[in-house]
C-alpha positions, 0 to 999 in steps of 0.5 A: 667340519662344514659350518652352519651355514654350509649346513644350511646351504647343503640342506636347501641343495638336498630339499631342491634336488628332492623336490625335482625328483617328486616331479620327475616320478612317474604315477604307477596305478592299478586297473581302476586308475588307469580306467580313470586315466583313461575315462573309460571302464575297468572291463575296457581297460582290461580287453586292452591290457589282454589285446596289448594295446595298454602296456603293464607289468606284474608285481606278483598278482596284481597288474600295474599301469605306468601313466605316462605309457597309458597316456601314450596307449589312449588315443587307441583305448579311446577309439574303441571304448 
């Protein structure tokens, strides 16, 4: 049986460990958040995604954009938009 302030203790160790995952998450958007990501218009966006120069994945019909890969993918989009 843990005592209360064994208690406390794990409870604080779990908050932490929550808190470094949040951080840690990578932000998944649609189409208009990646061409705010970006700075550049949805059609943009789109003309890349087709050409393969902006990574993206399905879930079912909709296209979603990885942030940290857009990023990566903006030094292209932004020499063409």
């Amino acid at each position: 049986m843990l005592t209360p302030r064994e208690i406390e203790l794990l409870a604080d160790a779990i908050a932490e460990r929550m808190v470094a995952r949040a951080h840690d998450v990578d932000p998944v958007g649609d189409v208009h958040d990646c061409a705010r990501w970006l700075s550049v218009r949805v059609a943009t966006v789109e003309r890349h995604v087709r050409s393969g120069a902006i990574p993206s994945f399905k879930v079912g019909s909709c296209r979603r954009f990885r942030r940290s890969e857009v990023i990566r993918a903006g030094e292209v989009v932004h020499g063409d938009s």
